[in-house]
Residue frames as a rotation matrix with the C-alpha (Angstrom) as fourth column:
UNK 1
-0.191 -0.838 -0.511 -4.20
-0.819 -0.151 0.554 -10.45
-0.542 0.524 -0.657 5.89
UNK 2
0.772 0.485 -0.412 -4.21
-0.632 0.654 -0.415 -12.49
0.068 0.581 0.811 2.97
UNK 3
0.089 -0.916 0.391 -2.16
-0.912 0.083 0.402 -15.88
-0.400 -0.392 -0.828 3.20
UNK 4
0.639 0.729 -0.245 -2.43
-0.744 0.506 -0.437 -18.04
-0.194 0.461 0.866 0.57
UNK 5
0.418 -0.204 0.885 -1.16
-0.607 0.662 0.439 -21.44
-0.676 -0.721 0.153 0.57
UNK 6
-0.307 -0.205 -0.930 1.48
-0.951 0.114 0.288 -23.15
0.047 0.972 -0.230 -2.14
UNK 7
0.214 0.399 0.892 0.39
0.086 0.901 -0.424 -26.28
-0.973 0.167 0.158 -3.24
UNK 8
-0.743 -0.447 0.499 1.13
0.290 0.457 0.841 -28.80
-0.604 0.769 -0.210 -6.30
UNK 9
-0.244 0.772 0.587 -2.52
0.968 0.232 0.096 -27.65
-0.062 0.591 -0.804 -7.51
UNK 10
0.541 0.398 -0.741 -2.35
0.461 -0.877 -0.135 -23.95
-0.703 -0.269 -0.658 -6.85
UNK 11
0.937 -0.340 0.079 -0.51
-0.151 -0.601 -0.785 -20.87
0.314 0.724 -0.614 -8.20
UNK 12
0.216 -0.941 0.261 3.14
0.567 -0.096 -0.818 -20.58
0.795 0.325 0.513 -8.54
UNK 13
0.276 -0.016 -0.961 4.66
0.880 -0.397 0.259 -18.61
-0.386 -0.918 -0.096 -5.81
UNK 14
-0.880 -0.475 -0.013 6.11
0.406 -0.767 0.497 -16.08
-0.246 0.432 0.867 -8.78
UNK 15
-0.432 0.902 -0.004 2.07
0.466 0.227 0.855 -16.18
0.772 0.367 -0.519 -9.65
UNK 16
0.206 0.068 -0.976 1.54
0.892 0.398 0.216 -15.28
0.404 -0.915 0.021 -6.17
UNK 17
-0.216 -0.813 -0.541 4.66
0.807 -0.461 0.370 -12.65
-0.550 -0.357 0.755 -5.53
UNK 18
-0.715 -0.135 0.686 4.75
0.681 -0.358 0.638 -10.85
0.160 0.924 0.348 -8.86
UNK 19
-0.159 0.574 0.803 1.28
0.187 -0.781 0.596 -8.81
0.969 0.245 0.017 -8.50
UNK 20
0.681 -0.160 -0.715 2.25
0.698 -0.155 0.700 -7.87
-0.223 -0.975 0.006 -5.15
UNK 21
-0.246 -0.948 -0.201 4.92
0.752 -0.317 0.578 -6.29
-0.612 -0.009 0.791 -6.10
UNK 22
-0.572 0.194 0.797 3.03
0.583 -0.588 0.561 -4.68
0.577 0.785 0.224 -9.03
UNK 23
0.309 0.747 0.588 0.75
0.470 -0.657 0.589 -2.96
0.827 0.095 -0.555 -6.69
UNK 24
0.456 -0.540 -0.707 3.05
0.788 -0.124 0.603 -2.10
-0.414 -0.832 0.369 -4.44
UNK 25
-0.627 -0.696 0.350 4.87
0.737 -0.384 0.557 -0.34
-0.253 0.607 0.753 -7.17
UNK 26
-0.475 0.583 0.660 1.51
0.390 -0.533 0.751 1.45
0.789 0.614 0.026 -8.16
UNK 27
0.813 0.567 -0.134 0.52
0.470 -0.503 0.726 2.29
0.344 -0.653 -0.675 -4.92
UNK 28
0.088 -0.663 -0.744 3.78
0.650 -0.527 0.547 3.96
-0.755 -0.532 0.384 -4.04
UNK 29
-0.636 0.214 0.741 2.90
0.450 -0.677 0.582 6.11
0.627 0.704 0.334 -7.55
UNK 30
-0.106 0.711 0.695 0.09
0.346 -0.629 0.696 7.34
0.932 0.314 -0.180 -6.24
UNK 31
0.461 -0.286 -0.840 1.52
0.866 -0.063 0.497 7.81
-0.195 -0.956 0.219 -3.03
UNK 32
-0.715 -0.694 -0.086 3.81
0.583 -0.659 0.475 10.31
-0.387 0.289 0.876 -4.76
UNK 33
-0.277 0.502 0.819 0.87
0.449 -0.687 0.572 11.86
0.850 0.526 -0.035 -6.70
UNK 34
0.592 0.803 -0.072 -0.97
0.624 -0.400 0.671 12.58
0.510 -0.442 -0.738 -3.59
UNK 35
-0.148 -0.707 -0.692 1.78
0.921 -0.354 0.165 13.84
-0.361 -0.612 0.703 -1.90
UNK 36
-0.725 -0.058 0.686 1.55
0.596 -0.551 0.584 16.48
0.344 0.833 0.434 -5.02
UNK 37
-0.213 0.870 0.444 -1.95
0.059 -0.442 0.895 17.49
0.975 0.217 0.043 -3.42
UNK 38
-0.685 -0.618 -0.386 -0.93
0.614 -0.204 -0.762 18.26
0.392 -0.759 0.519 0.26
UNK 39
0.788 0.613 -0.059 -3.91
0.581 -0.706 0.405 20.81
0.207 -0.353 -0.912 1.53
UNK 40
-0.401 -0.591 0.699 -2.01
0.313 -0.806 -0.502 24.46
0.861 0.017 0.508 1.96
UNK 41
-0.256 0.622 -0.740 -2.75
0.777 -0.323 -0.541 26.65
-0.575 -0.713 -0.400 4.10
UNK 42
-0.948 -0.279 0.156 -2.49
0.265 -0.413 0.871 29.24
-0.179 0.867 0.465 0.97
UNK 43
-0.784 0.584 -0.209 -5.42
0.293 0.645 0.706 27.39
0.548 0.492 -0.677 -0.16
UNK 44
0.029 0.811 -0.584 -7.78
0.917 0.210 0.338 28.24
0.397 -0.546 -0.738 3.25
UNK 45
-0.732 -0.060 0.679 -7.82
-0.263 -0.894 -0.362 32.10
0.629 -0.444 0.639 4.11
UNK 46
-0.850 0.052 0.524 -8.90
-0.469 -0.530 -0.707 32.29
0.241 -0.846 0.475 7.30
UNK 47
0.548 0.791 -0.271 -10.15
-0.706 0.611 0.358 28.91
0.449 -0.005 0.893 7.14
UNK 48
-0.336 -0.655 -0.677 -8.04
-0.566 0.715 -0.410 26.75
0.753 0.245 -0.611 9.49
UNK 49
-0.139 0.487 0.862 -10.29
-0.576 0.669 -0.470 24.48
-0.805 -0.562 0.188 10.94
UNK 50
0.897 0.422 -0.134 -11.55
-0.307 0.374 -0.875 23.41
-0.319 0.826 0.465 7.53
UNK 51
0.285 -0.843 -0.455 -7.62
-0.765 0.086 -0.638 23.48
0.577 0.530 -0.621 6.58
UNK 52
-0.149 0.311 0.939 -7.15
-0.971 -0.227 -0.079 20.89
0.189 -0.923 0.335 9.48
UNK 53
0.221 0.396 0.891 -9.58
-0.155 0.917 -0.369 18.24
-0.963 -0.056 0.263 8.88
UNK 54
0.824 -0.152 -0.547 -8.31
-0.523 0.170 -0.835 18.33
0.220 0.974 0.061 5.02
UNK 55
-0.001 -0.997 -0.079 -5.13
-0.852 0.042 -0.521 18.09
0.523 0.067 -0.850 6.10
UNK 56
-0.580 0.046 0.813 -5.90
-0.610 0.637 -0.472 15.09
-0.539 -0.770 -0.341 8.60
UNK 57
0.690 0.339 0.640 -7.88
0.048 0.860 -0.507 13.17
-0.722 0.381 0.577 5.93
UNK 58
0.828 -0.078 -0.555 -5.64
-0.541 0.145 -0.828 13.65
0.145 0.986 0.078 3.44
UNK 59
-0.572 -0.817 -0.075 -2.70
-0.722 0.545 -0.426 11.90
0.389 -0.190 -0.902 5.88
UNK 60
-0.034 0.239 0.971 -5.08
-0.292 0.926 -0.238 9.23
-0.956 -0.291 0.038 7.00
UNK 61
0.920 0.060 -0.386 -5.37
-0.383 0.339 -0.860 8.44
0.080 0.939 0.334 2.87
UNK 62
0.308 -0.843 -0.440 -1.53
-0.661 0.143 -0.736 8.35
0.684 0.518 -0.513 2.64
UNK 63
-0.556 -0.210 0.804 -1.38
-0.803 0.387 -0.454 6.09
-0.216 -0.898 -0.384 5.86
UNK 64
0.497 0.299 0.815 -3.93
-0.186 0.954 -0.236 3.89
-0.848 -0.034 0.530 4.95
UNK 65
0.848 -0.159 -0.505 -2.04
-0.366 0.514 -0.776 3.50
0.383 0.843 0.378 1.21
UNK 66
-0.294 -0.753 0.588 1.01
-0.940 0.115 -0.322 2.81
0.175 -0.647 -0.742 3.45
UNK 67
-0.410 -0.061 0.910 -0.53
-0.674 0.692 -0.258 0.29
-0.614 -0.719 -0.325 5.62
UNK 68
0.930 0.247 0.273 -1.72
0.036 0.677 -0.735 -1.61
-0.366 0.694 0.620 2.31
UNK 69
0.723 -0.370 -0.583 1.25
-0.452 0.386 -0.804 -1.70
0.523 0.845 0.112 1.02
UNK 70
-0.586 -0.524 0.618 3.19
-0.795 0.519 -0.314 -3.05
-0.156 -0.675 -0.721 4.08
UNK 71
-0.055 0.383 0.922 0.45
-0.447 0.817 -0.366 -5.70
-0.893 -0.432 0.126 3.92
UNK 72
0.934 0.222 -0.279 0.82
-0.355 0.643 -0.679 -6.82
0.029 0.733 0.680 0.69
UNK 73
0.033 -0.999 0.016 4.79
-0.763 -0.036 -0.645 -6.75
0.645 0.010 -0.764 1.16
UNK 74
-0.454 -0.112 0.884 4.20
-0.749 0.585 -0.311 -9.28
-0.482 -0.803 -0.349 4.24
UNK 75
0.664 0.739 -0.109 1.80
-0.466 0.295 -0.834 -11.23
-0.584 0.605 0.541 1.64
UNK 76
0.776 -0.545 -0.317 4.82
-0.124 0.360 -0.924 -12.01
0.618 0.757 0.212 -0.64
UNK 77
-0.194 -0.856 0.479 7.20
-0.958 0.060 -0.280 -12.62
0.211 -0.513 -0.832 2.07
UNK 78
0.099 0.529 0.843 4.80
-0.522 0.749 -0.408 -15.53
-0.847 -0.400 0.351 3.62
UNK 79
0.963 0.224 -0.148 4.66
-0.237 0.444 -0.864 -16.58
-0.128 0.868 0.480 0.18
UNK 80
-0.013 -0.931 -0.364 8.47
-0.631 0.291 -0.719 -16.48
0.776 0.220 -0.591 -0.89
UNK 81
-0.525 -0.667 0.529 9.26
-0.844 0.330 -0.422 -17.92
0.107 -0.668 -0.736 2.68
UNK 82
0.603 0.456 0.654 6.76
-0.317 0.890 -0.329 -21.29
-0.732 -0.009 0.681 1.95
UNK 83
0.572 -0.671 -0.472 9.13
-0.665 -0.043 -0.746 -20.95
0.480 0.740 -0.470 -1.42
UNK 84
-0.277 -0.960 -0.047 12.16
-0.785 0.254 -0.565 -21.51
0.555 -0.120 -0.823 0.70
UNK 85
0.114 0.350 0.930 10.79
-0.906 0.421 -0.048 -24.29
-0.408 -0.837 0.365 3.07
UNK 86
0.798 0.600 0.058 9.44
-0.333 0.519 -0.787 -26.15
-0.503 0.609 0.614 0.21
UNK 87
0.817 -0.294 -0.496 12.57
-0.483 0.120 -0.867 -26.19
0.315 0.948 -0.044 -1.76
């Protein structure tokens, strides 16, 4: 995890927060797109093995965009909460 440290010589903690938040926002877009592209079964006559392992990478994708955005969200918390300390 990043954890980056305010200081009088660093960024801003809005500097900091702010594009966190923006890619948070853009990775929960494209959370929603992928969602859009689900593997069928439709899609795999009398292919479900192959339907399967599609379906099982395409939820480790949406898991791992998950577990980046939980970690940037903990990123800008650490940050805000040096905010409040500081102030």
């Amino acid at each position: 995890m990043i954890r980056p440290t305010l200081n009088i010589n660093g960024s801003s903690a809005a500097e900091l927060i702010d594009p966190r938040l923006n890619a948070m926002a853009l990775i929960d877009e494209a959370i929603e797109a992928l969602k859009q592209v689900t593997p069928n079964g439709r899609d795999y006559l009398c292919q479900r093995d192959r339907l399967t392992a599609d379906r099982n990478t395409h939820f480790d994708r949406l898991a791992a965009l998950h577990t980046l955005c939980n970690e940037l969200l903990e990123e800008a918390l650490h940050v805000q909460q040096q905010e409040r300390v500081s102030a």
